[in-house]
TORFINU-127624 format. One record per atom (N, C-alpha, C): residue number from 0; residue in three letters; x, y, z. Coordinates in nm, 3 decimals, decimal comma. Layout:
N
@resi=NUM resn=Ala c1=X c2=Y c3=Z;
...
***
This chain:
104
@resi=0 resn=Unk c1=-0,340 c2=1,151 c3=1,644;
@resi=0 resn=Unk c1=-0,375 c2=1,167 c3=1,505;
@resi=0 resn=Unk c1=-0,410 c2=1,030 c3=1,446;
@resi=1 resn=Unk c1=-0,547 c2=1,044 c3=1,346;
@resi=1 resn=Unk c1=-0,568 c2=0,898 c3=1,291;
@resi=1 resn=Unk c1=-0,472 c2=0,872 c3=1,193;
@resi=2 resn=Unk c1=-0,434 c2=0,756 c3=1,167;
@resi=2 resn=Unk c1=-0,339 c2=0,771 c3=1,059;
@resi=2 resn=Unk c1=-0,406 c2=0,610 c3=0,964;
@resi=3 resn=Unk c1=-0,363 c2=0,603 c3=0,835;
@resi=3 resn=Unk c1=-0,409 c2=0,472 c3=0,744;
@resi=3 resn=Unk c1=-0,265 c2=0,414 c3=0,678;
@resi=4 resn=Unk c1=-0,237 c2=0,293 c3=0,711;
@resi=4 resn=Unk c1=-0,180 c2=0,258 c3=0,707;
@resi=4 resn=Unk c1=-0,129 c2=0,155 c3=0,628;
@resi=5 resn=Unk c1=-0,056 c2=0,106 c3=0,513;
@resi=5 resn=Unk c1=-0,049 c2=-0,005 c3=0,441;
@resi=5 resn=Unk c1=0,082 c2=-0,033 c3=0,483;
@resi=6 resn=Unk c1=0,066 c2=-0,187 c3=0,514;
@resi=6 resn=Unk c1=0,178 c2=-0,262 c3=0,576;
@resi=6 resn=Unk c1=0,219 c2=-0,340 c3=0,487;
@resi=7 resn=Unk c1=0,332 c2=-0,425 c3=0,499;
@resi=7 resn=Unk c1=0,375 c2=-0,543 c3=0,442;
@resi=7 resn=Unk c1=0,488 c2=-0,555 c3=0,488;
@resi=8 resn=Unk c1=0,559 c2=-0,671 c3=0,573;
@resi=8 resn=Unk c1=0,652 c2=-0,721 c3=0,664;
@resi=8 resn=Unk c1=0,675 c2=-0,875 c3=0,536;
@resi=9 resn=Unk c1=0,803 c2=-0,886 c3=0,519;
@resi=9 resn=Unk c1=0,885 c2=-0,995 c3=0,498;
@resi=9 resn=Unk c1=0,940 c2=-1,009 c3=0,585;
@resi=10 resn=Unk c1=0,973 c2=-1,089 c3=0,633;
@resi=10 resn=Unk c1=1,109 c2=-1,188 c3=0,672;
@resi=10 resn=Unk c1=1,182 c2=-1,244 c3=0,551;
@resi=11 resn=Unk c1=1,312 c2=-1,215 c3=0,583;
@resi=11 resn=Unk c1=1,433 c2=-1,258 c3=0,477;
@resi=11 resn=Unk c1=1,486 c2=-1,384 c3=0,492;
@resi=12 resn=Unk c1=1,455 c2=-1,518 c3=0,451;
@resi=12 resn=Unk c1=1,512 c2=-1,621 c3=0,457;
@resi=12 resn=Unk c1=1,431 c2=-1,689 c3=0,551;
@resi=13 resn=Unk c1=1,350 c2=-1,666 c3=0,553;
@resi=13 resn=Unk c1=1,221 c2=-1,741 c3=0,652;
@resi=13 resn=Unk c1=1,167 c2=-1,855 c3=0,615;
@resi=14 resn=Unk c1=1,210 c2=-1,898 c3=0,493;
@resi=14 resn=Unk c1=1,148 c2=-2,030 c3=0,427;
@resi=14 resn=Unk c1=1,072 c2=-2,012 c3=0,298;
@resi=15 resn=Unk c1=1,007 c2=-2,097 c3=0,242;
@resi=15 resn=Unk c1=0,873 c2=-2,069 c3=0,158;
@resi=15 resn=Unk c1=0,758 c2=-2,045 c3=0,192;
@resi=16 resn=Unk c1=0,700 c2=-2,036 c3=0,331;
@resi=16 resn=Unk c1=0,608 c2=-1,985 c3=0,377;
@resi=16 resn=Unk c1=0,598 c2=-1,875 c3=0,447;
@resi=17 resn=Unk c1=0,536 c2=-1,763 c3=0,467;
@resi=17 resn=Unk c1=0,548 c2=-1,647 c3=0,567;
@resi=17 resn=Unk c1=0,384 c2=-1,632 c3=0,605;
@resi=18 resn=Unk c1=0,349 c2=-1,749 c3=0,623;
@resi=18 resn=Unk c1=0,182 c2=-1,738 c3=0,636;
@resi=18 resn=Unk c1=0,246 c2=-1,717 c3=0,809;
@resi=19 resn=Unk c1=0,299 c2=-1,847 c3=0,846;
@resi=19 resn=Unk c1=0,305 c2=-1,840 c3=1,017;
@resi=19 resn=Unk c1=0,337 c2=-1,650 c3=1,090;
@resi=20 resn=Unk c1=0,453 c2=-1,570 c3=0,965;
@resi=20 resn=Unk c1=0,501 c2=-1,435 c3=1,056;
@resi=20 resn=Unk c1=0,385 c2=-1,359 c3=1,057;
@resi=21 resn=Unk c1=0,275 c2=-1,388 c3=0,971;
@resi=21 resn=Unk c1=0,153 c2=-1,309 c3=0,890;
@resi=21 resn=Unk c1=0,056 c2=-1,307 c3=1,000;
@resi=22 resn=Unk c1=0,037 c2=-1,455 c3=1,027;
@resi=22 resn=Unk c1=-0,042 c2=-1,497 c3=1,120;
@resi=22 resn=Unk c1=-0,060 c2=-1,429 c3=1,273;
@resi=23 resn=Unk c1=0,044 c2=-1,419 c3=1,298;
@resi=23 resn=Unk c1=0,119 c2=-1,352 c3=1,450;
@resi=23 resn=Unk c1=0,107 c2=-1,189 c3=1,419;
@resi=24 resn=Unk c1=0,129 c2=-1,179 c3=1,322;
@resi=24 resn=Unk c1=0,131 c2=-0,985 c3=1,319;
@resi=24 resn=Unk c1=-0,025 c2=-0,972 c3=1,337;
@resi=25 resn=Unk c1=-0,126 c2=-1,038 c3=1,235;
@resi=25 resn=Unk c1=-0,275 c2=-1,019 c3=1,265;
@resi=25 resn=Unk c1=-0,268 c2=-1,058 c3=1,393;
@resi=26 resn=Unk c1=-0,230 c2=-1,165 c3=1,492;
@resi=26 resn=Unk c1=-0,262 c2=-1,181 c3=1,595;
@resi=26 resn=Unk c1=-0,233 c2=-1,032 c3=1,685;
@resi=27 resn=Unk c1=-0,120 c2=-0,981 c3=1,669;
@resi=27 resn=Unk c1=-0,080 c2=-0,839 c3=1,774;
@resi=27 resn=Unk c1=-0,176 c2=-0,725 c3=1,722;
@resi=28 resn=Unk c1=-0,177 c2=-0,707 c3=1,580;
@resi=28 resn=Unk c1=-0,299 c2=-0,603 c3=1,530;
@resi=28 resn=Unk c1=-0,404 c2=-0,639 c3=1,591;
@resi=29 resn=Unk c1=-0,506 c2=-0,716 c3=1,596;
@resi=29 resn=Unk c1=-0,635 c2=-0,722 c3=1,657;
@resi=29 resn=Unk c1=-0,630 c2=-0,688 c3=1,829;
@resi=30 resn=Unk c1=-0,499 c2=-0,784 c3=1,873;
@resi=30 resn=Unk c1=-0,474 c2=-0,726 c3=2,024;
@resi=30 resn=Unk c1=-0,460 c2=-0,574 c3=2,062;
@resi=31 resn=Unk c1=-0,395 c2=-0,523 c3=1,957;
@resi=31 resn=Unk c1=-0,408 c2=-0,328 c3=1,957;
@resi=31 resn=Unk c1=-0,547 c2=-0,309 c3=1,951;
@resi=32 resn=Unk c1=-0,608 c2=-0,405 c3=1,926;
@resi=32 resn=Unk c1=-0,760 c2=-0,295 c3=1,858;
@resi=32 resn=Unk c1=-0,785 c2=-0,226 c3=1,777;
@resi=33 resn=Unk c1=-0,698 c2=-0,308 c3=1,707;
@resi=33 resn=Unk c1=-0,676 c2=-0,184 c3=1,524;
@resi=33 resn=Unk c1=-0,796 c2=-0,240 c3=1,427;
@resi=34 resn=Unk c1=-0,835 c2=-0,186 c3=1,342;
@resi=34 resn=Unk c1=-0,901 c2=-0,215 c3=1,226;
@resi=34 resn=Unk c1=-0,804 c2=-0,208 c3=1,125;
@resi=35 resn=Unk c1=-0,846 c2=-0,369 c3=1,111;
@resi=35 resn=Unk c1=-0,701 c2=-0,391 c3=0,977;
@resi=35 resn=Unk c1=-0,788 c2=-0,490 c3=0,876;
@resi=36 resn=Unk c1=-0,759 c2=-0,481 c3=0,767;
@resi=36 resn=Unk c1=-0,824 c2=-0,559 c3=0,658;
@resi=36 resn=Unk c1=-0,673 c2=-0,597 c3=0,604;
@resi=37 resn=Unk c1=-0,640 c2=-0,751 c3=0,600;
@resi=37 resn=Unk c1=-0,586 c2=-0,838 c3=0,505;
@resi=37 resn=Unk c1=-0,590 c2=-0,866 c3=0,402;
@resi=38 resn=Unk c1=-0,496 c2=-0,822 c3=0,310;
@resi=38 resn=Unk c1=-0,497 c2=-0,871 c3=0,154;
@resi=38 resn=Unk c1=-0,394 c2=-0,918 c3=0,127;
@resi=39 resn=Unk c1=-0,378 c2=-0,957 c3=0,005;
@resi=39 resn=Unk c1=-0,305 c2=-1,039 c3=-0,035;
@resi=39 resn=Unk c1=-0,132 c2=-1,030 c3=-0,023;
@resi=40 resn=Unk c1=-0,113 c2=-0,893 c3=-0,075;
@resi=40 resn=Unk c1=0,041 c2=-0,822 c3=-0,020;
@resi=40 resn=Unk c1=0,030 c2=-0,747 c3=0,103;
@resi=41 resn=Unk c1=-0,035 c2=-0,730 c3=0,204;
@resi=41 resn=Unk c1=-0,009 c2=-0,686 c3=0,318;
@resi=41 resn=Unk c1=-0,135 c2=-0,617 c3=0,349;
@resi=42 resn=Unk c1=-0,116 c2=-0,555 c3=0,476;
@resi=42 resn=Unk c1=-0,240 c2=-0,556 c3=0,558;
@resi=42 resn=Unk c1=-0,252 c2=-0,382 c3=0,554;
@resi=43 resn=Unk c1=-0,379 c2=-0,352 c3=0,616;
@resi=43 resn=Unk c1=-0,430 c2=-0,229 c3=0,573;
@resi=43 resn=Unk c1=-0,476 c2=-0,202 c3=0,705;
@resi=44 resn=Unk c1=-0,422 c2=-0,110 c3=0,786;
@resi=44 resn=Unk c1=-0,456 c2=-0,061 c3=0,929;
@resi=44 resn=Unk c1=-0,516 c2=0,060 c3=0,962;
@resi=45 resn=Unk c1=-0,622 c2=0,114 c3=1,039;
@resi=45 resn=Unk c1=-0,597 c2=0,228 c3=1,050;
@resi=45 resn=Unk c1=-0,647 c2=0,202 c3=1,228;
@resi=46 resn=Unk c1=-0,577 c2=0,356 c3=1,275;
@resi=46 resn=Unk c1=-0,572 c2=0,399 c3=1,403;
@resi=46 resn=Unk c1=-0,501 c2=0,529 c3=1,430;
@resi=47 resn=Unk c1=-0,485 c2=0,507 c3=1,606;
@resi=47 resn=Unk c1=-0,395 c2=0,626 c3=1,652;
@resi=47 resn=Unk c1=-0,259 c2=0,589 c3=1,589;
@resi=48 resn=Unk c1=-0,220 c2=0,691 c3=1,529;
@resi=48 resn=Unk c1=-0,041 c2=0,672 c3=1,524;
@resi=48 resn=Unk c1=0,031 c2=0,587 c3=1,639;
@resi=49 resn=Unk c1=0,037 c2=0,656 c3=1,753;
@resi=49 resn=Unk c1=0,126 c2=0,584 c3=1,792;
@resi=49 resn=Unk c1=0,066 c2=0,424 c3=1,877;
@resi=50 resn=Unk c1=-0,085 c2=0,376 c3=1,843;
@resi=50 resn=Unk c1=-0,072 c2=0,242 c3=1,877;
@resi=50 resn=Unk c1=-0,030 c2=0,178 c3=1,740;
@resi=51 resn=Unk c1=-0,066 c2=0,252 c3=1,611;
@resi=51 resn=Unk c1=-0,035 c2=0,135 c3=1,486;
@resi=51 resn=Unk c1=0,117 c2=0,139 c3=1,504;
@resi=52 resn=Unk c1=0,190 c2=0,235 c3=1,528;
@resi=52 resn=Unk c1=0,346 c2=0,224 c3=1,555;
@resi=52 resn=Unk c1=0,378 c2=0,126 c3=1,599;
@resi=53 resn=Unk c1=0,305 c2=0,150 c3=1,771;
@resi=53 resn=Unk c1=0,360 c2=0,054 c3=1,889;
@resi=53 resn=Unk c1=0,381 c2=-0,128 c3=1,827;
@resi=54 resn=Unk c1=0,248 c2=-0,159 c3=1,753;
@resi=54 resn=Unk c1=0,182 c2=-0,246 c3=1,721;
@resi=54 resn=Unk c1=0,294 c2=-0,321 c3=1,595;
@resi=55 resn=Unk c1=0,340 c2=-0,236 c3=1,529;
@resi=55 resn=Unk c1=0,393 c2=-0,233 c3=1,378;
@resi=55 resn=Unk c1=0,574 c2=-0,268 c3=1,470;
@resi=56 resn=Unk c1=0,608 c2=-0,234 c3=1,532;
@resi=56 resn=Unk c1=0,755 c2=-0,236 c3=1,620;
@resi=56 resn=Unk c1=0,674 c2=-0,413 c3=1,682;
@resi=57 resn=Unk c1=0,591 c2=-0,439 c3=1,759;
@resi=57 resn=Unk c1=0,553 c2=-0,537 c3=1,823;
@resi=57 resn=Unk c1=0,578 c2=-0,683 c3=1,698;
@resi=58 resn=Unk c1=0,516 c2=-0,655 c3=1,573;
@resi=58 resn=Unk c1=0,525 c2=-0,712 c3=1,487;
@resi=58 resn=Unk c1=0,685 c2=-0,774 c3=1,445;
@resi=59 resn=Unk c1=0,728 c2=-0,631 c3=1,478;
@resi=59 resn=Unk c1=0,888 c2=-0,680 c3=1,411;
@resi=59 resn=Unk c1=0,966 c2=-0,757 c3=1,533;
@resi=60 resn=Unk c1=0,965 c2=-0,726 c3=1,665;
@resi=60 resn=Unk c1=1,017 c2=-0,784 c3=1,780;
@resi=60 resn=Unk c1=0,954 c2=-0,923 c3=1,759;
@resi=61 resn=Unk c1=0,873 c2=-0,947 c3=1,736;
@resi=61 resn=Unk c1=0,762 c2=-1,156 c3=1,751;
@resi=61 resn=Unk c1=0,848 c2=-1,222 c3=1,623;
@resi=62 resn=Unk c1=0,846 c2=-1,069 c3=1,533;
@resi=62 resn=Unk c1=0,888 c2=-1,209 c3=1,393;
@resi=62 resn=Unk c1=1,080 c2=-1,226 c3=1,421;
@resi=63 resn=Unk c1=1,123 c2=-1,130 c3=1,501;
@resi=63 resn=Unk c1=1,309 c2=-1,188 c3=1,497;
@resi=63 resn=Unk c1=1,270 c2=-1,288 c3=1,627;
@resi=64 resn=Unk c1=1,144 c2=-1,264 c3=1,692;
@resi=64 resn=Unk c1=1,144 c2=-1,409 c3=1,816;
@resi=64 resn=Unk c1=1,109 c2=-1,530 c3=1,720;
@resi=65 resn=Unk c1=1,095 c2=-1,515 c3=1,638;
@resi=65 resn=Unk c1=1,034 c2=-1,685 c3=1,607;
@resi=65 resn=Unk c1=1,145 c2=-1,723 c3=1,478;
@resi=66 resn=Unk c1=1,290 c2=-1,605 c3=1,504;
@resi=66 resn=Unk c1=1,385 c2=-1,668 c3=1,385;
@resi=66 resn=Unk c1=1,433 c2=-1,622 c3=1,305;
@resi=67 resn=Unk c1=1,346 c2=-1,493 c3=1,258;
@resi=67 resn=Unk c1=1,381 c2=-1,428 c3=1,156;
@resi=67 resn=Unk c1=1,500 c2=-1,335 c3=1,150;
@resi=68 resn=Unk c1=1,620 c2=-1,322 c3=1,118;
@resi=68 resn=Unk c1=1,711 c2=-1,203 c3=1,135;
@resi=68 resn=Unk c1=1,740 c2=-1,100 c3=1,119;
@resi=69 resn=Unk c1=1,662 c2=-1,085 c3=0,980;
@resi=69 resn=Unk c1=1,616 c2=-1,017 c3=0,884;
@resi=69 resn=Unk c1=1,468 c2=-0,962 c3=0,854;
@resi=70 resn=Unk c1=1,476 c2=-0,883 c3=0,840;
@resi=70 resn=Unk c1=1,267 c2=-0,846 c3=0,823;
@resi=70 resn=Unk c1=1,341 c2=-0,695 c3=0,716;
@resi=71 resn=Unk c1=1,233 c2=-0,672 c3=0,592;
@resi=71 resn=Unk c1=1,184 c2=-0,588 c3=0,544;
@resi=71 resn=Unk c1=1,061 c2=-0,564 c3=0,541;
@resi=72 resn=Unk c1=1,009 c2=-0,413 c3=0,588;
@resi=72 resn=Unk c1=0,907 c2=-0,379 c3=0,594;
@resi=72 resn=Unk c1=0,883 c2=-0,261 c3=0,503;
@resi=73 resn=Unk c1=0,745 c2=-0,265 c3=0,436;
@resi=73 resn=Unk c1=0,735 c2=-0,122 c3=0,350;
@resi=73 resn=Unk c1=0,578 c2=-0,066 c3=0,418;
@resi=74 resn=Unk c1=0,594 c2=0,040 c3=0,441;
@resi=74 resn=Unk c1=0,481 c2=0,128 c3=0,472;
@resi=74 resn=Unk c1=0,433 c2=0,214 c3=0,380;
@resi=75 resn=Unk c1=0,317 c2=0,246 c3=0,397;
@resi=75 resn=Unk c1=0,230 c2=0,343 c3=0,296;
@resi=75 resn=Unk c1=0,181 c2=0,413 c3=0,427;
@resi=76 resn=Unk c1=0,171 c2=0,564 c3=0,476;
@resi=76 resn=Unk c1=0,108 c2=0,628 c3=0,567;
@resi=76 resn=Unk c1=0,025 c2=0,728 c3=0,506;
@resi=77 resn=Unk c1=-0,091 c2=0,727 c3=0,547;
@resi=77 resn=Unk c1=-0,151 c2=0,847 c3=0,517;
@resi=77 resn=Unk c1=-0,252 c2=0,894 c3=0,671;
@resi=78 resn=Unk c1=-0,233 c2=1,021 c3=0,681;
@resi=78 resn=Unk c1=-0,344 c2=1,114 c3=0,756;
@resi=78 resn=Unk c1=-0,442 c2=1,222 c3=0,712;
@resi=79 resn=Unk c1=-0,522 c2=1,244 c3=0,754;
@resi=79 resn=Unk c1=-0,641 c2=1,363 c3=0,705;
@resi=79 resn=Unk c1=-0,676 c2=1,398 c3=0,835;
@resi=80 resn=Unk c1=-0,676 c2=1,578 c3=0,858;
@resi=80 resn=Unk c1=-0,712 c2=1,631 c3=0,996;
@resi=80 resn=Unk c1=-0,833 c2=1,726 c3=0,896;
@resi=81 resn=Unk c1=-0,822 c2=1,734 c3=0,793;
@resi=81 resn=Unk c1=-0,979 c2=1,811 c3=0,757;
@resi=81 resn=Unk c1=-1,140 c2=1,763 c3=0,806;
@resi=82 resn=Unk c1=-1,118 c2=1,600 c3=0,800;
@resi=82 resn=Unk c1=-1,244 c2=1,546 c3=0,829;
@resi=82 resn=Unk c1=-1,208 c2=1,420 c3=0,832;
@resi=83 resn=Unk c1=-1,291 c2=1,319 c3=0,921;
@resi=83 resn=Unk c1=-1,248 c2=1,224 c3=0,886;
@resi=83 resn=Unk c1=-1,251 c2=1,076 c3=0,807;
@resi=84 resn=Unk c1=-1,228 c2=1,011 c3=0,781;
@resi=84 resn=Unk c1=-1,209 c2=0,930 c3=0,694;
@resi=84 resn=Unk c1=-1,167 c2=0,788 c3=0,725;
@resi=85 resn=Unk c1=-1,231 c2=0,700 c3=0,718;
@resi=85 resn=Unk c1=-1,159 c2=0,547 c3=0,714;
@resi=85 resn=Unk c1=-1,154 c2=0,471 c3=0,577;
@resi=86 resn=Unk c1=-1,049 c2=0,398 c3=0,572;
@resi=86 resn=Unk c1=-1,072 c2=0,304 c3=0,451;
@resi=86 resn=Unk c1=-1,198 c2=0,265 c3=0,381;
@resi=87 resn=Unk c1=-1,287 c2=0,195 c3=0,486;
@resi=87 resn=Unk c1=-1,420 c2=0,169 c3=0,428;
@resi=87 resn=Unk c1=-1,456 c2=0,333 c3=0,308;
@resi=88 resn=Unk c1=-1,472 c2=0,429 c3=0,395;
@resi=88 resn=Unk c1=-1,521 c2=0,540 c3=0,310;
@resi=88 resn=Unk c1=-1,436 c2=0,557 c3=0,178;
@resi=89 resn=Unk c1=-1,301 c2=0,571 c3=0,179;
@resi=89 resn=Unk c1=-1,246 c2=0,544 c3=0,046;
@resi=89 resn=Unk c1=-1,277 c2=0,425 c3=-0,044;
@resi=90 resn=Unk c1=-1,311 c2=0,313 c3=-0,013;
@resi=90 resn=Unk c1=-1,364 c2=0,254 c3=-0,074;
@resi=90 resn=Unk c1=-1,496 c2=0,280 c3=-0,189;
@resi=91 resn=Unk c1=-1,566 c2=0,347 c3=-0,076;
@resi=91 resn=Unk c1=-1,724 c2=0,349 c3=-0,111;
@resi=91 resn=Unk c1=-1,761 c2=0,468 c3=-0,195;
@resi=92 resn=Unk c1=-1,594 c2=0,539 c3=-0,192;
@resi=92 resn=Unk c1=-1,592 c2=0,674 c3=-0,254;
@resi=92 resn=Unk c1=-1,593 c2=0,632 c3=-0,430;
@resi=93 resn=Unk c1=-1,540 c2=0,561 c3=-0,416;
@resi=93 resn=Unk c1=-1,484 c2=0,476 c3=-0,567;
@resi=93 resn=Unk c1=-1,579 c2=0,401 c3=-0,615;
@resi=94 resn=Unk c1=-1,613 c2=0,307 c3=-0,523;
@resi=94 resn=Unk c1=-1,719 c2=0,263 c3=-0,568;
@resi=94 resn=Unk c1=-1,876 c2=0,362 c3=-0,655;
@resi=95 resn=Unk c1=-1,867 c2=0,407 c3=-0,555;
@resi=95 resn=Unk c1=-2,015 c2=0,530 c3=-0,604;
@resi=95 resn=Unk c1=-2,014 c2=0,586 c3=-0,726;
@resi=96 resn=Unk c1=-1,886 c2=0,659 c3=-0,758;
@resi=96 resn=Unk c1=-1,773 c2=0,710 c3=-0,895;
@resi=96 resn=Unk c1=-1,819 c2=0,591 c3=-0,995;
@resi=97 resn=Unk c1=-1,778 c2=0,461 c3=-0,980;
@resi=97 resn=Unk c1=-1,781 c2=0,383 c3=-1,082;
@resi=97 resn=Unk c1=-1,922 c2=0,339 c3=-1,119;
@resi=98 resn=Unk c1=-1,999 c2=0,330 c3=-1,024;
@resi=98 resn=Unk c1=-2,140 c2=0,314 c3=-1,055;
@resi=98 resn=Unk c1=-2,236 c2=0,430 c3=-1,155;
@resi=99 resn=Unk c1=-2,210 c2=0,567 c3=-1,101;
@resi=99 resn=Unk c1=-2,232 c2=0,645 c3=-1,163;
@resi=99 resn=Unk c1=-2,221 c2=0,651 c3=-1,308;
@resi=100 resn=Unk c1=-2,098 c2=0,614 c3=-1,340;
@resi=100 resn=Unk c1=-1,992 c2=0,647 c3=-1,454;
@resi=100 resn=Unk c1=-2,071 c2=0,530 c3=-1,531;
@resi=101 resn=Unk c1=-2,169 c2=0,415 c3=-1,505;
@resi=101 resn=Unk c1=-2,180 c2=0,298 c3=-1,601;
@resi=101 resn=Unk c1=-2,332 c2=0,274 c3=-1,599;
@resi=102 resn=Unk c1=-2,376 c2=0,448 c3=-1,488;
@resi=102 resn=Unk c1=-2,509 c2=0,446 c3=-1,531;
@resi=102 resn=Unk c1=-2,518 c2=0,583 c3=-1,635;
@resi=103 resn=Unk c1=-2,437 c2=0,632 c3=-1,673;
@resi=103 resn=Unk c1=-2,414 c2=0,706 c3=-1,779;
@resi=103 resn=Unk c1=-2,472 c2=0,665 c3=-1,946;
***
């Protein structure tokens, strides 16, 4: 099943920076072969369930290797088996909506 995914991984007491745990999770996401777009509070995945899983567990095992003891993670999941759908298209769905609406 495709699934869309909004991530965001802290580490608890990791310092003032969490660019380095950030860094390493994009590094294992691209190694899955995921399509993930980076923003500012966390990353935006989509794929098979169980590689964004595998991938999302991989994330948390690298960041207690490099120190962390602690990790909070929050997920956003969504699936659609009617048709399918990637982020880009939700995007462009909105977009189109707002264009419309301001050629009104």
């Amino acid at each position: 099943m495709q699934v869309q995914v909004e991530f965001c991984v802290i580490p608890i007491n990791a310092g003032e920076s969490l660019s380095p745990y950030i860094a390493e999770c994009q590094k294992i996401l691209d190694e899955a072969g995921l399509s993930c777009q980076l923003h500012a509070f966390g990353t935006n995945i989509e794929g098979e369930w169980e590689v964004v899983m595998a991938a999302i567990k991989h994330c948390h095992q690298r960041i207690h290797e490099m120190g962390a003891a602690r990790i909070h993670t929050q997920l956003k999941i969504g699936s659609r088996v009617d048709r399918p759908q990637s982020l880009q298209d939700k995007i462009d769905s909105v977009q189109a909506l707002q264009q419309a609406q301001q050629q009104q």
